[in-house]
FIKOLKE-817934 format. One record per residue: residue in one letter; x negated, y, z of N, C-alpha, C, CB in turn. Coordinates in steps of 0.1 Angstrom, whole numbers, padded with zeros to 4 digits, always signed. Glycine has a CB too. Layout:
! residues N
AXYZXYZXYZXYZ;...
! end
This chain:
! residues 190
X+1952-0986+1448+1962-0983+1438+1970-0971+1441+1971-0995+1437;X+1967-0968+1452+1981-0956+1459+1969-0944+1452+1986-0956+1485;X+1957-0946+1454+1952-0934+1453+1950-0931+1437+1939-0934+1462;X+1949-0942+1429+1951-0939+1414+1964-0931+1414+1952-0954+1403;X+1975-0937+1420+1988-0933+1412+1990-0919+1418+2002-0944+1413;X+1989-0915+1428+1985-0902+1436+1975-0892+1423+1975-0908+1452;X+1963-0897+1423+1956-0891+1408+1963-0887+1399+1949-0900+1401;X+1972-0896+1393+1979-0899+1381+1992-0894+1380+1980-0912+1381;X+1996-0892+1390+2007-0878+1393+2001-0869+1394+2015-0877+1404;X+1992-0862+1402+1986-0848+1404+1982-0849+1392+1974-0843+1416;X+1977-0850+1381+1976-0848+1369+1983-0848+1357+1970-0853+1367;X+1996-0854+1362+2005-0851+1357+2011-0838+1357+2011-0859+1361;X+2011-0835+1370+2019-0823+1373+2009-0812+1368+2024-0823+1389;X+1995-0813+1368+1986-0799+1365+1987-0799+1348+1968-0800+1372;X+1993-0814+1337+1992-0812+1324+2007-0802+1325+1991-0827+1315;X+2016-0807+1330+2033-0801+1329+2029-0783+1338+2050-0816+1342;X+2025-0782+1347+2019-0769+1349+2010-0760+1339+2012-0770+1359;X+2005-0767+1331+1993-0765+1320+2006-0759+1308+1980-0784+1315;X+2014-0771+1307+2021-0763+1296+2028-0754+1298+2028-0768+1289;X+2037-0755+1310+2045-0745+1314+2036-0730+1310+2048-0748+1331;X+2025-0732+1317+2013-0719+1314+2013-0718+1298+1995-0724+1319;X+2011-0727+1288+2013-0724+1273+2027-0720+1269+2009-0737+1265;X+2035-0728+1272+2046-0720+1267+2048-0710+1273+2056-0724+1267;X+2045-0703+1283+2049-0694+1288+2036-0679+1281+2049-0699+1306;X+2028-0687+1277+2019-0673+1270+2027-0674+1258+2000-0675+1266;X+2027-0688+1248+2032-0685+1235+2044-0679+1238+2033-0696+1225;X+2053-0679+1246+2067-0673+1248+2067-0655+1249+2073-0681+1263;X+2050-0651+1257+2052-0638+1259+2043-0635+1241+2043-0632+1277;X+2031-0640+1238+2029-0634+1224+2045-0637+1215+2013-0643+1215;X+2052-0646+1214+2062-0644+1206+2072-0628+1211+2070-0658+1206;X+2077-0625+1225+2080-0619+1226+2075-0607+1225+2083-0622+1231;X+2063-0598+1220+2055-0592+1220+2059-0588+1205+2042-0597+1224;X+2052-0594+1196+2056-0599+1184+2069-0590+1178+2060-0613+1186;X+2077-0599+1180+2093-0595+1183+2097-0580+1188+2098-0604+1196;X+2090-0578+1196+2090-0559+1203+2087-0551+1193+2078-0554+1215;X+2072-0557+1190+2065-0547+1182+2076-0545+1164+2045-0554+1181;X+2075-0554+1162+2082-0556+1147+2098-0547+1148+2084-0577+1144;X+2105-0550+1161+2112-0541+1163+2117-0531+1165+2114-0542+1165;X+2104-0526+1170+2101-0511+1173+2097-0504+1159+2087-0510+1183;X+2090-0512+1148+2083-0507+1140+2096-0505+1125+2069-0518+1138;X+2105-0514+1129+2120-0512+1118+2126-0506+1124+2130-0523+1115;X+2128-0497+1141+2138-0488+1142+2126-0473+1138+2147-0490+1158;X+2112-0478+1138+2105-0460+1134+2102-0461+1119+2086-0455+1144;X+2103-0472+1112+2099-0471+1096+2110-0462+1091+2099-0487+1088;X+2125-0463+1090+2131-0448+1086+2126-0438+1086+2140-0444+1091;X+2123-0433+1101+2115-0414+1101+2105-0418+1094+2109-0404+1118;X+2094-0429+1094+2081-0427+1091+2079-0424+1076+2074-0440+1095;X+2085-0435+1069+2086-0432+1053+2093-0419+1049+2094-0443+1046;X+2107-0414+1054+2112-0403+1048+2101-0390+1051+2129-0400+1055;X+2092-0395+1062+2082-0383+1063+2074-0382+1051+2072-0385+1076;X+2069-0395+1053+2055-0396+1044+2058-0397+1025+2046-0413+1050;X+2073-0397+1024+2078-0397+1008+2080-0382+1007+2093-0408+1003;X+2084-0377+1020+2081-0361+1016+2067-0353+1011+2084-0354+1028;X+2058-0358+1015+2048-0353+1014+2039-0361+1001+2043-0353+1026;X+2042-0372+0996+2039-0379+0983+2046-0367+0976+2047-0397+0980;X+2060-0365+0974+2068-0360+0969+2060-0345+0964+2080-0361+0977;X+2058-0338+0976+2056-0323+0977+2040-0323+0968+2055-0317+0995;X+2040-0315+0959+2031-0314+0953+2023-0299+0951+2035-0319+0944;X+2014-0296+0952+2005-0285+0955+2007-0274+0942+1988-0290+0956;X+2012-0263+0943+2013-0255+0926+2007-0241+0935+2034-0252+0916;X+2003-0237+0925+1993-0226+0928+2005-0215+0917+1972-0229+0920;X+2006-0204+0931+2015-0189+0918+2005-0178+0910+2027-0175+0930;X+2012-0177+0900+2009-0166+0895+2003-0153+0901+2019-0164+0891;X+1992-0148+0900+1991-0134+0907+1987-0127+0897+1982-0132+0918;X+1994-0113+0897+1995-0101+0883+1983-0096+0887+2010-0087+0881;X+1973-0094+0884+1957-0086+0881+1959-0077+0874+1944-0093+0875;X+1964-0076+0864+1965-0066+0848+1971-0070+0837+1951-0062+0842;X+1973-0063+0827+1982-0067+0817+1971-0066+0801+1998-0054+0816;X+1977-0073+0799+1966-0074+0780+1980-0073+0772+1955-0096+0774;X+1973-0068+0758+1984-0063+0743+1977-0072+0739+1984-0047+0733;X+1985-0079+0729+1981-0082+0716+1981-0071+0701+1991-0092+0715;X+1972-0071+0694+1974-0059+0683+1971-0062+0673+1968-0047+0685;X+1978-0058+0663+1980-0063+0646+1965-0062+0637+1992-0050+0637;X+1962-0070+0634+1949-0071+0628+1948-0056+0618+1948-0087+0619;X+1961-0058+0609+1964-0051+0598+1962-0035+0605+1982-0056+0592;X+1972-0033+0613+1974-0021+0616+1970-0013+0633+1988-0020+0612;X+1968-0023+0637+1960-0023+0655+1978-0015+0665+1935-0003+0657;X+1988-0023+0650+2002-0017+0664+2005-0033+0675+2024-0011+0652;X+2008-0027+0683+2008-0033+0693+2020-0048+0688+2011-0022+0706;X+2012-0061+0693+2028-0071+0689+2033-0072+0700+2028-0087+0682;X+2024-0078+0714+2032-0080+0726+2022-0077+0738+2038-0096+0725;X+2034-0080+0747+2016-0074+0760+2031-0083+0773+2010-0040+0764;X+2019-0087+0779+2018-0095+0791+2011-0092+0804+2012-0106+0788;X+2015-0105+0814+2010-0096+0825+1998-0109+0828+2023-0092+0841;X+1990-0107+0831+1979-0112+0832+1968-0118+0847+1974-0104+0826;X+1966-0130+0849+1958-0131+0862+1944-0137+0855+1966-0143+0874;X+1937-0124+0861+1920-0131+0857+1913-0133+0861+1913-0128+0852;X+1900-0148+0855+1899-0154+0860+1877-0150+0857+1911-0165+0855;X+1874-0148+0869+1861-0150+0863+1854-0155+0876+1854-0136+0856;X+1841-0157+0874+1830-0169+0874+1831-0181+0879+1821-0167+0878;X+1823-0191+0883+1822-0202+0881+1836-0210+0884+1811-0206+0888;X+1840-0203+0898+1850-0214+0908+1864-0213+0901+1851-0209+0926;X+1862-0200+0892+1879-0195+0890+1885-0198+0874+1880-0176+0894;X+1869-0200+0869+1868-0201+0857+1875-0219+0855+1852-0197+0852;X+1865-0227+0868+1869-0240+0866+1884-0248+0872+1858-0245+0872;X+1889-0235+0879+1904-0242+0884+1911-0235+0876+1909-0240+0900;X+1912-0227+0870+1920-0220+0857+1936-0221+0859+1916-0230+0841;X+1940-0225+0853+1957-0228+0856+1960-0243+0857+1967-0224+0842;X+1950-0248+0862+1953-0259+0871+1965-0260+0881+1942-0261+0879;X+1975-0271+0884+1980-0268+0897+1991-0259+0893+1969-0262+0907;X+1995-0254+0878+2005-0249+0875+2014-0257+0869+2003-0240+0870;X+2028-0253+0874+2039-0261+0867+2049-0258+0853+2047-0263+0876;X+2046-0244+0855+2058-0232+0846+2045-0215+0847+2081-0229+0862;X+2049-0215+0836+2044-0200+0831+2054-0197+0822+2029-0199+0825;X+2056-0183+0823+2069-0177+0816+2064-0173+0801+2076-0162+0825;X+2065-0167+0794+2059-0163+0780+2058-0146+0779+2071-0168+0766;X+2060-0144+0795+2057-0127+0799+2042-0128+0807+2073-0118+0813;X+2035-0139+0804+2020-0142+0818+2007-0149+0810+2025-0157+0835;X+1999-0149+0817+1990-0155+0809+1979-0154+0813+1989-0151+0798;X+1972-0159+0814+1954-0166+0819+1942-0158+0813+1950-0182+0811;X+1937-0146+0819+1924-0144+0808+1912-0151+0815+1919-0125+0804;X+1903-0153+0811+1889-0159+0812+1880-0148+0805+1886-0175+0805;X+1871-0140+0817+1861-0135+0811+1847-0143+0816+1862-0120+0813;X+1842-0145+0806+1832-0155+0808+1820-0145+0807+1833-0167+0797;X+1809-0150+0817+1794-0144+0820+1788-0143+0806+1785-0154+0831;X+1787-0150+0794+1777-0150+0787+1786-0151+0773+1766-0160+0791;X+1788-0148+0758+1794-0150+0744+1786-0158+0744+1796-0139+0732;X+1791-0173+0741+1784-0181+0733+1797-0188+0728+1772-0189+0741;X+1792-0204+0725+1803-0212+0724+1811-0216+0733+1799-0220+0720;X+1826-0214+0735+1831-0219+0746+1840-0235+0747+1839-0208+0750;X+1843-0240+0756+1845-0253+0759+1856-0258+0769+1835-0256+0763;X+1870-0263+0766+1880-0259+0776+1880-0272+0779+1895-0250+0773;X+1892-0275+0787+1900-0286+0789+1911-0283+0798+1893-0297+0793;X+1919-0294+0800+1934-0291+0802+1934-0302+0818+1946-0297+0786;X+1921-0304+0822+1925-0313+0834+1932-0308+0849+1912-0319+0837;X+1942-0313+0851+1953-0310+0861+1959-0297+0861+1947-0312+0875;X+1960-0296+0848+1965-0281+0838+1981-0292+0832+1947-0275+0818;X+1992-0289+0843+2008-0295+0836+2011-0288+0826+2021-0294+0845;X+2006-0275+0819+2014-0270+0809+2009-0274+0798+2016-0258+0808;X+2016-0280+0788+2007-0273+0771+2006-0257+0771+2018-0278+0752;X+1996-0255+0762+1993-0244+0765+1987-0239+0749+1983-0245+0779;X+1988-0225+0742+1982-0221+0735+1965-0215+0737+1990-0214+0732;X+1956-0219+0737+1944-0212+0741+1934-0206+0728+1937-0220+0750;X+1930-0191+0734+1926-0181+0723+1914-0178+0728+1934-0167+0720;X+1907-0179+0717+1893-0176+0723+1889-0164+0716+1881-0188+0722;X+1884-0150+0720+1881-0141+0718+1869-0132+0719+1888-0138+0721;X+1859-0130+0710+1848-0128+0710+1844-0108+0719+1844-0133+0693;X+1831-0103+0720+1832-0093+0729+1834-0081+0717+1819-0092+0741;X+1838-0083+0708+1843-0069+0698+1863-0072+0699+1834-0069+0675;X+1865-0080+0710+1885-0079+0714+1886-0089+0704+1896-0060+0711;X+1878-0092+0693+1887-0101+0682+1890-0116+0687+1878-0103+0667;X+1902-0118+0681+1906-0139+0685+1901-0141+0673+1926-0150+0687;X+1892-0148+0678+1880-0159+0668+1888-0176+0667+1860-0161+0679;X+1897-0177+0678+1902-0187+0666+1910-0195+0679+1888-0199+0656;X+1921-0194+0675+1935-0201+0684+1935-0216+0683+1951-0197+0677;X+1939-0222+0696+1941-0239+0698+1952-0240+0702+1932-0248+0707;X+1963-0245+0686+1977-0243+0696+1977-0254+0703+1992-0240+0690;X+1991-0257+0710+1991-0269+0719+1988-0276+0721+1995-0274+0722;X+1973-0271+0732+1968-0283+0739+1975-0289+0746+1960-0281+0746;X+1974-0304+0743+1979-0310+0753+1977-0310+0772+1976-0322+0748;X+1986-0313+0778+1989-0310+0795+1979-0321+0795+2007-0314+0805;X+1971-0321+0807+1962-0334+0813+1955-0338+0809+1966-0343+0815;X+1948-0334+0798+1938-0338+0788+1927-0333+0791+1941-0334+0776;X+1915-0344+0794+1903-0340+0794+1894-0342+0784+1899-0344+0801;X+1899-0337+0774+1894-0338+0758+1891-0324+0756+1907-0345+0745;X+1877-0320+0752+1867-0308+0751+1876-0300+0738+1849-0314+0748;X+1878-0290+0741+1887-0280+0734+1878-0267+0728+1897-0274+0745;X+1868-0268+0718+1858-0256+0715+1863-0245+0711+1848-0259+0706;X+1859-0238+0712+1857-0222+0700+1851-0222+0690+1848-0210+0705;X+1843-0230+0689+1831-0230+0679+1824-0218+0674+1837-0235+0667;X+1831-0208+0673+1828-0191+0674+1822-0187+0686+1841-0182+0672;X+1818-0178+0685+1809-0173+0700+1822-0169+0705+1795-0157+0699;X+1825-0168+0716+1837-0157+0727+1833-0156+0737+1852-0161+0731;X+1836-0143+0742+1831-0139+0753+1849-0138+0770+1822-0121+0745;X+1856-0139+0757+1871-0139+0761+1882-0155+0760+1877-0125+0749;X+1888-0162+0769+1892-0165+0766+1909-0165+0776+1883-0172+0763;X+1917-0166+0763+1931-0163+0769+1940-0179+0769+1939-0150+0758;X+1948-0184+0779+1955-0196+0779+1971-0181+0783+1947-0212+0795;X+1981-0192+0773+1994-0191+0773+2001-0201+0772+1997-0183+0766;X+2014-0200+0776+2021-0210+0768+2022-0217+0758+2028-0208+0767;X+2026-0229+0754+2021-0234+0739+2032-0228+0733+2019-0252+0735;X+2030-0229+0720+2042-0218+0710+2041-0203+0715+2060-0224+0711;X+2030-0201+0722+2036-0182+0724+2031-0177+0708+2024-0169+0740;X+2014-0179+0702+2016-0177+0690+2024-0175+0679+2012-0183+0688;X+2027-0191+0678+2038-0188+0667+2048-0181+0670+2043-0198+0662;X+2056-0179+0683+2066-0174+0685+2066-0157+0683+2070-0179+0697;X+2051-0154+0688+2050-0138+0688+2044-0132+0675+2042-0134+0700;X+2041-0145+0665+2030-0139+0653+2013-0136+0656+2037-0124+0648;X+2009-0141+0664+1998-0140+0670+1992-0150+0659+1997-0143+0685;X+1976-0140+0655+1967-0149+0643+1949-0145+0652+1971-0140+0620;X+1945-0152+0644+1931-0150+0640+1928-0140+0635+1926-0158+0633;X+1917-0132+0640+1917-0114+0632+1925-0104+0640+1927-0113+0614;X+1931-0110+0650+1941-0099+0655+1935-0094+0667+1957-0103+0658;X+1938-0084+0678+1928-0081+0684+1938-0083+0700+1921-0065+0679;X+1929-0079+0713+1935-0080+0724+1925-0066+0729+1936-0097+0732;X+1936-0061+0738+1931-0048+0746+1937-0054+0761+1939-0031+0738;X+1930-0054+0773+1934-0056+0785+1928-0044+0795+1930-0069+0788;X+1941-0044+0810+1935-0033+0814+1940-0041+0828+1941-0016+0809;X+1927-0037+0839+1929-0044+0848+1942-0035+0861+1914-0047+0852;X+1950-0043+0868+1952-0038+0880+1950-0027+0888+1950-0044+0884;
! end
């Protein structure tokens, strides 16, 4: 009997050692836990004001002056307005266009000379401005104005006319400057 209860204590004492051992792990993963979560609420302030800066900050591409273009009176070829111009030709430059812009002044403006007169085909994707766009065939004439296109729009914007030229401005520079169909553009590079 002595040696059961001898048993029966040393097993006692290895279950109450056994837990001591459990609580003493769950005690260090809780305290772990606890560290980490704490650590992670005194670095979440810098972390987010970092990372909402850079959500925030958004990529704009500037203006660069290449050359200036006139606009000229169908009627009388006198000059209506003239701008300063960044242009834009083949594939890569043609397809980022004024993408990535936020503000254009009504003194600037986009030419596209395109490799081949045929029919041309725009869109306004990751393009923030409305925008007037002129498409102009290779005898200088605007074959036919799209006023405000809408910003962000990937809705196919034609010429329908052959052009070999195509000009983006601000929306309302047209109407504002009297700019038509029939009227001509003369550009001179940089």
């Amino acid at each position: 009997m002595k040696k059961a209860n001898q048993n029966k204590s040393k097993s006692k004492k290895k279950r109450s050692k056994s837990k001591k051992r459990n609580i003493s792990w769950i005690q260090i993963v809780a305290l772990i836990t606890i560290g980490t979560a704490l650590v992670f609420l005194a670095v979440k302030p810098n972390f987010s004001s970092r990372s909402g800066k850079s959500v925030n900050k958004r990529i704009e591409i500037p203006f660069k002056k290449e050359g200036e273009l006139s606009f000229l009176s169908k009627q009388n070829q006198e000059k209506i307005k003239t701008i300063d111009i960044e242009i834009a030709e083949g594939q890569a430059e043609t397809a980022s266009g004024l993408m990535y812009r936020y503000s254009m002044s009504n003194e600037q403006g986009m030419l596209f000379i395109m490799e081949v007169e045929q029919a041309q085909n725009f869109w306004m994707k990751e393009t923030y401005i409305s925008l007037d766009i002129i498409f102009v065939n290779s005898d200088f004439e605007i074959v036919r104005i799209h006023k405000h296109a809408p910003a962000l729009s990937e809705q196919n914007i034609p010429s329908i006319k052959k052009a070999k030229y195509v000009l983006e401005v601000n929306a309302g520079f047209c109407d504002k400057f009297g700019i038509s169909e029939g009227d001509l553009i003369r550009y001179e590079r940089q």
